[in-house]
Every structure is written in C-alpha cells, then in structure tokens.
Backbone as CSV, one residue per row, in Angstrom:
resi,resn,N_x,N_y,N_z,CA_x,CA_y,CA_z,C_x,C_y,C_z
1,UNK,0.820,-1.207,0.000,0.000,0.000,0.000,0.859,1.265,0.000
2,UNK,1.839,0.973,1.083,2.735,2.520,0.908,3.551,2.619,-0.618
3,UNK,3.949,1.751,-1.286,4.381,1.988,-2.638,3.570,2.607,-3.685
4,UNK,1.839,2.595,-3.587,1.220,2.931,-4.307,0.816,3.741,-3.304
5,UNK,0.805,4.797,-2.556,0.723,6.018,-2.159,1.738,6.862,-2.505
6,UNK,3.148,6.885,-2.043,4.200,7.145,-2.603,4.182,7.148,-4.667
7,UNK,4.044,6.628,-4.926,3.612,6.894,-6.510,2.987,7.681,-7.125
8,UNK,1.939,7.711,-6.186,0.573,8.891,-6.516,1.145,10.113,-6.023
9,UNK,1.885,10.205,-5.383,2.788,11.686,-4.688,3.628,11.737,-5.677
10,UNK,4.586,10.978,-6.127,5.443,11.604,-6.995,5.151,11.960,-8.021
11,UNK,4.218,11.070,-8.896,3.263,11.856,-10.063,2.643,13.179,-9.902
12,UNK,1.888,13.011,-8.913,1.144,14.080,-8.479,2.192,15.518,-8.598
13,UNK,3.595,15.275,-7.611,4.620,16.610,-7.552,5.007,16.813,-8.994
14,UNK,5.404,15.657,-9.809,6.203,15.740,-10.783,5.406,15.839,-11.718
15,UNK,4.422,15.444,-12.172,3.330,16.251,-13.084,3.053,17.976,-12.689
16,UNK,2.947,18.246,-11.344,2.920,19.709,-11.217,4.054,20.478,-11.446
17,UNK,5.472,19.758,-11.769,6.456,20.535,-11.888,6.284,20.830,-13.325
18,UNK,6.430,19.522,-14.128,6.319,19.569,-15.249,5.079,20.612,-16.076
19,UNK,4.290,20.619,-15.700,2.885,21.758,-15.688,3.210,22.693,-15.823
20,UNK,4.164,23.253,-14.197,4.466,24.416,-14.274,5.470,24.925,-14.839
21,UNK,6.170,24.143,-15.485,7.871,25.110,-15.862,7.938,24.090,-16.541
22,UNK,7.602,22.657,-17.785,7.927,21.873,-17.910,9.141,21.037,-18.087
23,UNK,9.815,20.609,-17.021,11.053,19.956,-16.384,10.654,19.175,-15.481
24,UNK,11.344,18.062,-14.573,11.519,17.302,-13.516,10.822,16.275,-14.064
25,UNK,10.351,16.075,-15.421,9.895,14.670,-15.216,11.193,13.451,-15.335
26,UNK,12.453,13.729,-15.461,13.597,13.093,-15.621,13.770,12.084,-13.932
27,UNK,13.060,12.837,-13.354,13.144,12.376,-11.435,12.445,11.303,-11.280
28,UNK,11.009,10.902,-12.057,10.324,9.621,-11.758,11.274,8.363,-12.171
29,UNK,12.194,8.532,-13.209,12.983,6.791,-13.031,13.619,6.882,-12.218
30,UNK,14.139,7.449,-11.456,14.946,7.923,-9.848,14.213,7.578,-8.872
31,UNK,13.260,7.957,-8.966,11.840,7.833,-7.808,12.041,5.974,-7.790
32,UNK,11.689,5.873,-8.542,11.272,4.502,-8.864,12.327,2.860,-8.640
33,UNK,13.534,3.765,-9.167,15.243,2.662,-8.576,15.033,2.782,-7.328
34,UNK,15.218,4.111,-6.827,15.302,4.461,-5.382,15.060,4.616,-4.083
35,UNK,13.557,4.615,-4.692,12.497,4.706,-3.472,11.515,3.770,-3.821
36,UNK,11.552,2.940,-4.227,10.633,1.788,-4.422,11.690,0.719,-5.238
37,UNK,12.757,0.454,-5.319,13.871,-0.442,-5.985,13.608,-1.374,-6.634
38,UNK,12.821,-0.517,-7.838,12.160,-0.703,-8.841,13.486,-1.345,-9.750
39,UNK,12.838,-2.642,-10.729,13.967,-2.828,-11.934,14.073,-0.977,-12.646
40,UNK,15.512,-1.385,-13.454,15.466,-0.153,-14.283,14.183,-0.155,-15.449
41,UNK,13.955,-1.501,-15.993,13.137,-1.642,-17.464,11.698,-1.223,-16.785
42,UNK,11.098,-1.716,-15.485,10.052,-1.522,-15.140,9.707,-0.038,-14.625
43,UNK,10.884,0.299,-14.159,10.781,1.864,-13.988,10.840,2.438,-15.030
44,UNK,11.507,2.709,-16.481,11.155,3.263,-17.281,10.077,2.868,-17.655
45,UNK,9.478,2.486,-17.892,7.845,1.663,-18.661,7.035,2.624,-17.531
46,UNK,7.042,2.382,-16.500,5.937,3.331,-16.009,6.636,4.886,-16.256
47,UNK,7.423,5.286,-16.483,7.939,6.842,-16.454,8.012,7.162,-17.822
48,UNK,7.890,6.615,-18.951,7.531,7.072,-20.370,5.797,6.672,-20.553
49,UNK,5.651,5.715,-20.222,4.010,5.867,-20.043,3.118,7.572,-19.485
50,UNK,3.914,7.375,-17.984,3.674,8.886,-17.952,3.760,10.329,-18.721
51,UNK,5.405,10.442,-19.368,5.607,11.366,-20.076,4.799,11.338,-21.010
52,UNK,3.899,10.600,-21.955,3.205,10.469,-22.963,2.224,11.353,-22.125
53,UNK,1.658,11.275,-21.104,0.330,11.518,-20.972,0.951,13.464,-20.839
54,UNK,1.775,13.734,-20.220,2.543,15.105,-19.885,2.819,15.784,-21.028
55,UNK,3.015,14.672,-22.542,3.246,15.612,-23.352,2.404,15.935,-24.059
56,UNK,0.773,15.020,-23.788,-0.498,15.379,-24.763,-1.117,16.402,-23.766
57,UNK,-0.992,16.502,-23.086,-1.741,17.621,-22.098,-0.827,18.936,-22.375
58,UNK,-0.116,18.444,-22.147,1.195,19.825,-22.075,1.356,20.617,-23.063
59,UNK,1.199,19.574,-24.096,1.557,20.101,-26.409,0.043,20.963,-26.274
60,UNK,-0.933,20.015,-26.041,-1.900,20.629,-26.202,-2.463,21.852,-25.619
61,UNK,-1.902,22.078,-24.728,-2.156,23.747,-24.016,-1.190,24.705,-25.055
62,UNK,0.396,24.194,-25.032,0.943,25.227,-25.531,0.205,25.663,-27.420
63,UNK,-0.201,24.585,-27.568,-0.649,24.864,-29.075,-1.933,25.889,-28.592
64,UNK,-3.375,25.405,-28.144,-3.730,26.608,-28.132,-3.302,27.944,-27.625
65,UNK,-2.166,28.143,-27.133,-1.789,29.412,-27.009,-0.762,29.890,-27.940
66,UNK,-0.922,29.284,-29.284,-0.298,29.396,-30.197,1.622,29.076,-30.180
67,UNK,1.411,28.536,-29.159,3.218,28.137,-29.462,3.825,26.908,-29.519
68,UNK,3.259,26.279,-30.770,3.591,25.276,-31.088,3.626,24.754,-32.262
69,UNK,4.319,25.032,-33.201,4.948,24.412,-34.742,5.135,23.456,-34.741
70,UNK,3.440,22.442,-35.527,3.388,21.161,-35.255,4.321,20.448,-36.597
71,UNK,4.247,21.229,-37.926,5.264,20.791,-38.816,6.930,20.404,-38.166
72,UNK,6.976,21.299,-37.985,8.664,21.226,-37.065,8.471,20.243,-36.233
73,UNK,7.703,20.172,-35.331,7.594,18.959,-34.060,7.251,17.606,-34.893
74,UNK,6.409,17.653,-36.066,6.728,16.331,-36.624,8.000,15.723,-37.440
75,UNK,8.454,16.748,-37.594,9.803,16.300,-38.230,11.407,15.863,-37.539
76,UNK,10.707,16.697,-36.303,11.470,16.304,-34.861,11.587,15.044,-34.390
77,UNK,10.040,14.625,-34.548,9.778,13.489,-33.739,9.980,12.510,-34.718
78,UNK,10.176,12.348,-35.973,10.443,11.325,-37.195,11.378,10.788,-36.926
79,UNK,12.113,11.466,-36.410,14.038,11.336,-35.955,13.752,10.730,-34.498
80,UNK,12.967,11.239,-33.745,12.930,10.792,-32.321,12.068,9.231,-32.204
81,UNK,11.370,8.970,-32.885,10.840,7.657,-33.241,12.096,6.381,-33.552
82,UNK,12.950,6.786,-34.407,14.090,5.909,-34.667,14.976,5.568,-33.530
83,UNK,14.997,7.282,-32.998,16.210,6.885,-31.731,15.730,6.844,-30.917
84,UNK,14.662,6.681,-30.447,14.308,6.108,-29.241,14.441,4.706,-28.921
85,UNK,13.431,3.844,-30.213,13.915,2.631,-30.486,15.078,2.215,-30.316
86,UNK,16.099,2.789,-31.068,17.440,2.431,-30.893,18.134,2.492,-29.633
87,UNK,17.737,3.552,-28.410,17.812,3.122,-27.306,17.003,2.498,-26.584
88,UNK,16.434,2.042,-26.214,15.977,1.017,-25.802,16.252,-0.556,-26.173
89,UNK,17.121,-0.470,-27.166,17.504,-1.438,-27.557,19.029,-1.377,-26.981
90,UNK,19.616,-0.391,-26.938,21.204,-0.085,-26.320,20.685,-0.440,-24.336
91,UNK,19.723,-0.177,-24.166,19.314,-0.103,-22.750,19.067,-1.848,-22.737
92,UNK,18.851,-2.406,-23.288,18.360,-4.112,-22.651,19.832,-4.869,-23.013
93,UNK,21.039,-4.571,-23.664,22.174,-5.008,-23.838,22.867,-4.596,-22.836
94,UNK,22.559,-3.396,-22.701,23.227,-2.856,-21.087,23.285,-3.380,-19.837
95,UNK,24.377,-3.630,-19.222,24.002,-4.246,-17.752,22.969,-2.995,-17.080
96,UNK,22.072,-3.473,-15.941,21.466,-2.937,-15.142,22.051,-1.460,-14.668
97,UNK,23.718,-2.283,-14.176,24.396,-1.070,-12.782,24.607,0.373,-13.933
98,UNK,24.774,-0.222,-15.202,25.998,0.920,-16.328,24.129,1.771,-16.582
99,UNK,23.220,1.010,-16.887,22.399,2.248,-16.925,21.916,3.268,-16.056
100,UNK,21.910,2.684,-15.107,21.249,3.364,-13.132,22.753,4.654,-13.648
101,UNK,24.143,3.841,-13.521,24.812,5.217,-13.886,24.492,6.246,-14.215
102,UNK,24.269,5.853,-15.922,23.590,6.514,-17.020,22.714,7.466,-16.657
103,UNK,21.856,6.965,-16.110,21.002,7.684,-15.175,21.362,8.668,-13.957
104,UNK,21.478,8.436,-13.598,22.133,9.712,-12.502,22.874,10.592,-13.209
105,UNK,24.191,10.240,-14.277,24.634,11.155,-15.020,23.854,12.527,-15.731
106,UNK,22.550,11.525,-16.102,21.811,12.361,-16.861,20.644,13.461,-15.906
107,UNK,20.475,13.096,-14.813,20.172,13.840,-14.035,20.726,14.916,-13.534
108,UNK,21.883,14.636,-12.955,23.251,15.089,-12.258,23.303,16.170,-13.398
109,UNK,23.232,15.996,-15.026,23.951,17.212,-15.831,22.681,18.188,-16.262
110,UNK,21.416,17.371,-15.760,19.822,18.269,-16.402,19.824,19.542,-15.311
111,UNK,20.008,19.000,-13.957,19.982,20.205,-12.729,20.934,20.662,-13.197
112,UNK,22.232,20.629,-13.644,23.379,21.736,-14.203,22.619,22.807,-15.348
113,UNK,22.016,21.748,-16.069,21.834,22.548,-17.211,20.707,23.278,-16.879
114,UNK,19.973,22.966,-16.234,18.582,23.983,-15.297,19.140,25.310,-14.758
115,UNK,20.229,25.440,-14.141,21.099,26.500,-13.186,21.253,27.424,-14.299
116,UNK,21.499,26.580,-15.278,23.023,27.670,-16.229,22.025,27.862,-17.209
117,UNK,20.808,27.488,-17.333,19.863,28.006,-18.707,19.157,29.595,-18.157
118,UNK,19.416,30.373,-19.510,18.494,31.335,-19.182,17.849,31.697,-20.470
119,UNK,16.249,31.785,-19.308,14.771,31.665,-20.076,14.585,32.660,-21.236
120,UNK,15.574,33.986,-20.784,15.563,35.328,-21.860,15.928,34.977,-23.076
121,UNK,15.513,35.152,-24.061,16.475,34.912,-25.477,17.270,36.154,-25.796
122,UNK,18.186,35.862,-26.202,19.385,36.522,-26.610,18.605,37.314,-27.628
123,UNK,18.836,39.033,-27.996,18.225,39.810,-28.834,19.649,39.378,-30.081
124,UNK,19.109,38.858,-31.512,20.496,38.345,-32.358,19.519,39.020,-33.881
125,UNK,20.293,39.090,-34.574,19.864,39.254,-36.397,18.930,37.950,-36.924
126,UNK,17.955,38.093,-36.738,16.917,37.164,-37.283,17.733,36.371,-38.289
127,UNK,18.291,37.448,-39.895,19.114,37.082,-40.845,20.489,35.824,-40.581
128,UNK,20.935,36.266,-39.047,22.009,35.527,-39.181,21.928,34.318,-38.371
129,UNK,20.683,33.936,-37.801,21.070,32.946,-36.237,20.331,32.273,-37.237
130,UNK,21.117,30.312,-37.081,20.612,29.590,-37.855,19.597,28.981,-36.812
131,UNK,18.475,28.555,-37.754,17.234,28.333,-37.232,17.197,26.778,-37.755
132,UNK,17.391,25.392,-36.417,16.997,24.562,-37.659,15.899,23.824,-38.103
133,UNK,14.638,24.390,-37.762,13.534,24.415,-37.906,13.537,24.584,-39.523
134,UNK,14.492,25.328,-39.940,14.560,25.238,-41.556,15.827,24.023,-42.172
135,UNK,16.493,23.399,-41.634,16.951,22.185,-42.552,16.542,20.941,-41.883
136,UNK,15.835,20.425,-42.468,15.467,18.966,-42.356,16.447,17.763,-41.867
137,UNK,17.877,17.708,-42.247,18.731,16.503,-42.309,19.357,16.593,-40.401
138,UNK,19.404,18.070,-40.556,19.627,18.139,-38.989,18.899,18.467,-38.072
139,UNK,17.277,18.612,-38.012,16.061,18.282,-37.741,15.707,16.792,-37.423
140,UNK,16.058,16.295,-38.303,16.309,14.329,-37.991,17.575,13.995,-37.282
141,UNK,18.541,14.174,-37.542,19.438,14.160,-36.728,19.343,14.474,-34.967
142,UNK,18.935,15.719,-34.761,18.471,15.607,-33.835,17.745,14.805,-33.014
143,UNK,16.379,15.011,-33.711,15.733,13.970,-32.865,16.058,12.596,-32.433
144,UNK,16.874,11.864,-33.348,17.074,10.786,-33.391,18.468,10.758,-32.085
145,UNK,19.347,11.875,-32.333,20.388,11.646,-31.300,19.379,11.994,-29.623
146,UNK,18.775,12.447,-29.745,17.963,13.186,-28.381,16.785,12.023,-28.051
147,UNK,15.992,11.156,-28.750,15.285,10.467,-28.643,16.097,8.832,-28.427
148,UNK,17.110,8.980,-28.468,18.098,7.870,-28.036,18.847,8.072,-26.876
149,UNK,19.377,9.218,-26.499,19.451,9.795,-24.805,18.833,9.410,-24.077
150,UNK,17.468,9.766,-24.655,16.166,9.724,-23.516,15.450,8.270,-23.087
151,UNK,15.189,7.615,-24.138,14.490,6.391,-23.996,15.956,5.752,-23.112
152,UNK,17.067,5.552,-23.758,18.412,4.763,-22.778,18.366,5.208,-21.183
153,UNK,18.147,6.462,-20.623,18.209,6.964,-19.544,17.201,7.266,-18.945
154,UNK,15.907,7.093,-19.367,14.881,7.897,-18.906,14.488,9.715,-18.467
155,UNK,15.177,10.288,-19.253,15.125,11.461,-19.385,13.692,11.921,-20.399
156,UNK,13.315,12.636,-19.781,11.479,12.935,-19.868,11.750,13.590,-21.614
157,UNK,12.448,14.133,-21.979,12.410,14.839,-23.138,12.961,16.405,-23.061
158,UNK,11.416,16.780,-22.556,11.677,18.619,-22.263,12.984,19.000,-21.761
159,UNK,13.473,18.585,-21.222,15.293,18.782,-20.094,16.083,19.042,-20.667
160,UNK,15.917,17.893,-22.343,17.505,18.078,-22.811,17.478,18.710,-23.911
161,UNK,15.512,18.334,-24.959,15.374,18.961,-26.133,15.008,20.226,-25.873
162,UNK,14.525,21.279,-24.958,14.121,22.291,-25.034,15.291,23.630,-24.792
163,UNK,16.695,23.475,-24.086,17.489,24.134,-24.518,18.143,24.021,-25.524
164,UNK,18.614,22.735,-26.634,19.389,22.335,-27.613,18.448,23.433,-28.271
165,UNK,16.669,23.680,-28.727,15.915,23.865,-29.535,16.346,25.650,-29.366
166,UNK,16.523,26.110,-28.156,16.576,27.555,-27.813,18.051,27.531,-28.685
167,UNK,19.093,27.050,-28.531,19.882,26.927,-28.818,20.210,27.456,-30.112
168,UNK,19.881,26.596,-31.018,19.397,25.694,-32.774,18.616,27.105,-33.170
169,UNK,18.343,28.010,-32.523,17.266,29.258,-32.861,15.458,29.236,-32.952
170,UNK,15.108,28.326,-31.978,13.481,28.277,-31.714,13.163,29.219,-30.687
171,UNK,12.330,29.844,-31.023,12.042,30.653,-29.768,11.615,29.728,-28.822
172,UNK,12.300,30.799,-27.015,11.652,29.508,-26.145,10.398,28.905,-25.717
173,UNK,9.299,29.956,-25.858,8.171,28.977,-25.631,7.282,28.081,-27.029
174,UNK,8.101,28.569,-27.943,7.876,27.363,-28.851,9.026,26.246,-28.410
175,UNK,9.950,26.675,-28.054,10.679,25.151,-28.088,10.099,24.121,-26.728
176,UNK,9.615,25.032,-25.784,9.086,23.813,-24.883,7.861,23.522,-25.295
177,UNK,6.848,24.467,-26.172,5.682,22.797,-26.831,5.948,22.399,-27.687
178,UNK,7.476,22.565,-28.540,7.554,21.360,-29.343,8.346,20.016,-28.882
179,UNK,9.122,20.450,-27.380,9.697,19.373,-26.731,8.579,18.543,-26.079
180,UNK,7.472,19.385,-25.508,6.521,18.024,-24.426,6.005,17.836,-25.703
181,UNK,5.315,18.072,-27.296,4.762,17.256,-28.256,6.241,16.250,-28.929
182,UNK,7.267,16.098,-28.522,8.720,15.390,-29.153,8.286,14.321,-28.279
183,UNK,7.825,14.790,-27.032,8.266,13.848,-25.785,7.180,12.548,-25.607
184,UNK,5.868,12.958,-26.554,5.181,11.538,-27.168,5.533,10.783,-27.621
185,UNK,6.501,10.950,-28.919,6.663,10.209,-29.977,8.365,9.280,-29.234
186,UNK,8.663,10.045,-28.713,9.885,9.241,-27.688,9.191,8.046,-26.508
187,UNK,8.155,9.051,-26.116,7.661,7.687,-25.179,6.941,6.719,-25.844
188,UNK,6.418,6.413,-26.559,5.722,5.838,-27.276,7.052,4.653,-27.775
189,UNK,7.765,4.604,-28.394,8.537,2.694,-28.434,9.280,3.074,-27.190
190,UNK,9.264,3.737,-26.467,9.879,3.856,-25.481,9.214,2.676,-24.137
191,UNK,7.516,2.690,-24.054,6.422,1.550,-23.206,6.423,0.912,-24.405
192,UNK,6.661,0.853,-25.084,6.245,-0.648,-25.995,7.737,-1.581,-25.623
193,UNK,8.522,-0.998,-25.777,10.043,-2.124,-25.427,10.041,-2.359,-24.407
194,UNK,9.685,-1.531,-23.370,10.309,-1.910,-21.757,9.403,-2.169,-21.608
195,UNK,7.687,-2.385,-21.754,6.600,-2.717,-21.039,6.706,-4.559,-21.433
196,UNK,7.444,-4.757,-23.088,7.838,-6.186,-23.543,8.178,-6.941,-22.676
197,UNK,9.093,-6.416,-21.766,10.319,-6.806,-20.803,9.604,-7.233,-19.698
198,UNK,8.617,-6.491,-19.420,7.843,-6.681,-17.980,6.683,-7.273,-17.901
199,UNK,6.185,-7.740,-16.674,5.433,-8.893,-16.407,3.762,-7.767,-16.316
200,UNK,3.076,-7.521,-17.675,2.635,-6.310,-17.564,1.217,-6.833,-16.587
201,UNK,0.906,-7.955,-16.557,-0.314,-7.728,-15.578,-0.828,-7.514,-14.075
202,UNK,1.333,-7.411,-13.328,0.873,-7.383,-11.965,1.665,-5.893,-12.173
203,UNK,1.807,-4.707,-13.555,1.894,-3.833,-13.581,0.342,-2.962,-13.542
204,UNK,-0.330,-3.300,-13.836,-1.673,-2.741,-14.375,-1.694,-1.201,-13.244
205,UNK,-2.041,-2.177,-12.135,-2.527,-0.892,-11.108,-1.730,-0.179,-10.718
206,UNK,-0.734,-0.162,-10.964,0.564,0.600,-10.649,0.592,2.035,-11.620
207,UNK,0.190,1.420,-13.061,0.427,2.232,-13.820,-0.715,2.706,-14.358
208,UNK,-2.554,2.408,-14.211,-3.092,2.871,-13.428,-2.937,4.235,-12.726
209,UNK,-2.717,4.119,-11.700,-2.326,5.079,-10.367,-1.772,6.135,-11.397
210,UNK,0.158,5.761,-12.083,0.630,6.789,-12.186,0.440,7.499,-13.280
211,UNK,-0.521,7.472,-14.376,-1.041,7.669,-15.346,-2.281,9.050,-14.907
212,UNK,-3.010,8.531,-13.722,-3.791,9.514,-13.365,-3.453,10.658,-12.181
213,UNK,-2.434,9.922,-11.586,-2.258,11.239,-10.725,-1.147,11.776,-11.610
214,UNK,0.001,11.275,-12.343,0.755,12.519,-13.190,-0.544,13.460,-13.860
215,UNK,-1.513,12.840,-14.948,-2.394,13.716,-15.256,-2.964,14.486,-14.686
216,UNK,-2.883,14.314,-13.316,-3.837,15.483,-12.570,-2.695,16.510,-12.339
217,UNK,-1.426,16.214,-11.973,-0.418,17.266,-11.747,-0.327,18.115,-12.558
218,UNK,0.035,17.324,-13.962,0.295,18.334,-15.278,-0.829,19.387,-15.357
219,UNK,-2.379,18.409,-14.967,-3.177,19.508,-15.750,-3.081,20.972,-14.581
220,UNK,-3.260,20.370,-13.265,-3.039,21.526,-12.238,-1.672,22.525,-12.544
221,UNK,-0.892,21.655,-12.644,0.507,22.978,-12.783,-0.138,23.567,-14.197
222,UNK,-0.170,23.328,-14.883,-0.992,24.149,-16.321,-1.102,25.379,-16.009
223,UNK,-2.470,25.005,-15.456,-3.237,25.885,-14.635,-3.045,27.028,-13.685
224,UNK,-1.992,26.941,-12.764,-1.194,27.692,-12.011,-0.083,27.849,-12.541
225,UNK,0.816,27.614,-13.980,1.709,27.991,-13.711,2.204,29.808,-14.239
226,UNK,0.837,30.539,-14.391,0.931,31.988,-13.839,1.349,32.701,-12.578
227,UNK,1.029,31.626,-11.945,0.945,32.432,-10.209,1.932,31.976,-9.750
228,UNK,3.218,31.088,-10.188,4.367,30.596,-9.384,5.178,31.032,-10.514
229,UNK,6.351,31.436,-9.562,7.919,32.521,-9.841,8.390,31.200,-10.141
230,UNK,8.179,30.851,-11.931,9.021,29.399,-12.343,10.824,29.709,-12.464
231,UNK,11.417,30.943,-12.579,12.621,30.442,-11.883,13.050,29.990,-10.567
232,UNK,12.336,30.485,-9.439,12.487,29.772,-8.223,12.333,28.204,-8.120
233,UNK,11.167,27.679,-8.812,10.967,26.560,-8.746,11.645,25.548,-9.780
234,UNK,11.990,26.355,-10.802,13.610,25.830,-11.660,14.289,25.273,-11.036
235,UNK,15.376,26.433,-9.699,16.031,26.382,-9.741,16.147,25.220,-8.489
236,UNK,14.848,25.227,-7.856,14.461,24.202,-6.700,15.068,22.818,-7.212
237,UNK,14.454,22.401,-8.188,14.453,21.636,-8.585,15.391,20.895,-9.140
238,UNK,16.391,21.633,-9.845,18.203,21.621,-10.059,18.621,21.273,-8.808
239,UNK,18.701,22.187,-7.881,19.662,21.643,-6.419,19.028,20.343,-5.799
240,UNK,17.585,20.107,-6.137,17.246,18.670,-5.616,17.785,17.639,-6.228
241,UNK,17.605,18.018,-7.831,18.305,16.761,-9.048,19.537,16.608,-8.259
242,UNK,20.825,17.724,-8.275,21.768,17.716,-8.398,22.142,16.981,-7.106
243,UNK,21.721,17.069,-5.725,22.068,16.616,-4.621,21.803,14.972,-4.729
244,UNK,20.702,14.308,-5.175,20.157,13.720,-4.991,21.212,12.509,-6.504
245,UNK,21.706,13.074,-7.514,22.395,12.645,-8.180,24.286,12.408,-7.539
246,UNK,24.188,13.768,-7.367,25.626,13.171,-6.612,25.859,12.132,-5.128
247,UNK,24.737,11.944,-4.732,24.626,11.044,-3.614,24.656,9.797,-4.131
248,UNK,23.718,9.825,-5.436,23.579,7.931,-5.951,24.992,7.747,-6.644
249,UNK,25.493,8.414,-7.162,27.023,8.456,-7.936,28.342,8.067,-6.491
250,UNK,27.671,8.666,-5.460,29.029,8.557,-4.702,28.760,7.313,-4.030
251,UNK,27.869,6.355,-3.941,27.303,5.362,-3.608,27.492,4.418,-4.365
252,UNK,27.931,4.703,-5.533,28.188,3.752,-6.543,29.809,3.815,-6.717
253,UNK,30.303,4.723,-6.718,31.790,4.699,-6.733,32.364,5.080,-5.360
C-alpha cells in the first residue's frame, strides 16, 4: 500500500512541476530505482508511459496558445521515433548497474543545465542565427540523437530537447511545446520495449495510479503555472536533481 501512495505523490509533484515550468519529469525513473527499488526496465515503462500523458496535455495547451509548430515537431519526432527505439535497444544489452549510472549522469547534468539556462532569449539578427527548424537533415538528426538519450536513460524529453531547440534558434516557448509534443513520440517505443520486458499484468494498477495522478499534476501545474515565480521553482528543482544525483554516484563509486 505505501508503494502505491508514494507513486501517486510523486506523479502528483512531478506532473505539477512539469505543468508548471515543464522539467523534472527526468526524477520519476529515480523515484522509482530508489524509493521503491524498482527494476530499471520496469521503472522506465511506467515513467515514459507517464511522459506520454505530460506531453499530450502539455503540447496541447501550448498549441492553443499558439506556441507550437506542429510541422517542425513532426519532423522532430520522425528522428525521435528511430532513436528512441534504438535506445531502448542499447538499454536491454546494457548491464542494469551501467544504466542506473547513465542515469544519474543524466540527471546530475539536467539540474546543471537547469542553473546555467536562461529563459531570456538573446536579442540576435533574425538574418544571421541559424534556425533549424529550416533544414530537415539536422532536424532528424536531432531527434534521433535526443530520442536515443532519452528512452536509454529515462530522461522525460523537455530537459535536454528544449534548450538544444533555444539553442538551434526556436524561440523559447515554442521550443518547450515542441519538446513536451517530441516527448510523445519518444515515449511511445519507449512503453512498448520496456513494457515487452515486464510482467505487464501485476503492472496494471501501478500504472493505473501513475497515469492519473501525473495527469492530474500536469493539468493543475498548467493551470497555475501563472501564479508561481518558475525560476524559483527551476532552480528548486536543479539543487534537488543535483544533490540527490551526486549522492547515488558517490554510492556507486
């Protein structure tokens, strides 16, 4: 019983983070090794199950508020479909311990990259900042290298594709609804491989549970995330990753 209370809390927080500032969903396969010593395959399967539901709620708000270039996000995700697959396939050749690594690494560097991102865009020459929303070959490229990160490590999507996209020249609140609409098409062979792996019928209620209370988080942080100072809660959220990563790393080495 306390494992499936504890579940419904972390969905519940981590859907509201994600809502509000969309980040921290990278923390539920953490949640899940750590605090319930969960396999890695079974913990991702419930934590891309989730992100699917975070990124149809999530895409779908930012689109009606017009910031979301679903052409671009499908051409994103064409690439992110391949490499996701392809990790998840690098993830079941993998020993157990080298991905849990993997994992913390990728945590450990998302709270870095949370600290050191800033939300302002740089004022630059429209003419000169390459945008690659306009070439296709590295549009696929992308996705495919970023949708193979993510499915291998369980990294939610938004964390790693939504600064590369600020980056690459997307404006930022288009690049975070085209990262939570990326972050479908990643989860998606992302529960089909690892859910393969797992014994899915004494998963049901588990995933169940975290399917509806992430949905209730996301849709609530949505909702509020006017009224909360999302760099504070950014940056909350970095020093939690980051502490909480260098502890499982120093535990391991």
């Amino acid at each position: 019983m306390m494992a499936y209370i504890l579940t419904a809390a972390a969905n519940l927080l981590v859907g509201a983070s994600v809502g509000l500032c969309g980040v921290a969903g990278f923390l539920l396969p953490m949640f899940y090794t750590t605090c319930l010593h969960m396999g890695v395959t079974e913990s991702l399967a419930l934590s891309f199950a989730a992100f699917i539901i975070s990124g149809i709620l999530g895409s779908g708000n930012y689109k009606k508020a017009g910031n979301l270039d679903i052409p671009f996000g499908i051409r994103l995700s064409i690439g992110s479909l391949i490499g996701a697959a392809a990790g998840v396939k690098l993830n079941l050749i993998i020993s157990e311990d080298v991905v849990k690594i993997f994992l913390y690494l990728v945590v450990l560097l998302s709270g870095i990259s949370i600290l050191l991102r800033k939300d302002k865009e740089k004022e630059e020459s429209r003419e000169k900042r390459f945008r690659i929303s306009e070439h296709l070959p590295a549009t696929l490229l992308l996705g495919a290298a970023t949708g193979c990160i993510c499915s291998l490590s369980g990294a939610g999507g938004p964390v790693l594709v939504m600064p590369l996209l600020v980056v690459l020249g997307i404006p930022v609140r288009t690049a975070v609804g085209v990262a939570l609409f990326n972050s479908i098409f990643i989860g998606i062979p992302a529960v089909i491989g690892y859910m393969a792996q797992c014994e899915i019928k004494s998963m049901i209620p588990m995933l169940l549970l975290a399917l509806v209370t992430h949905g209730i988080g996301v849709w609530f942080g949505s909702v509020k995330a006017v009224c909360v100072n999302q760099t504070i809660l950014k940056r909350g959220i970095a020093v939690f990753s980051i502490a909480i990563a260098v502890l499982k790393l120093a535990g391991v080495f």
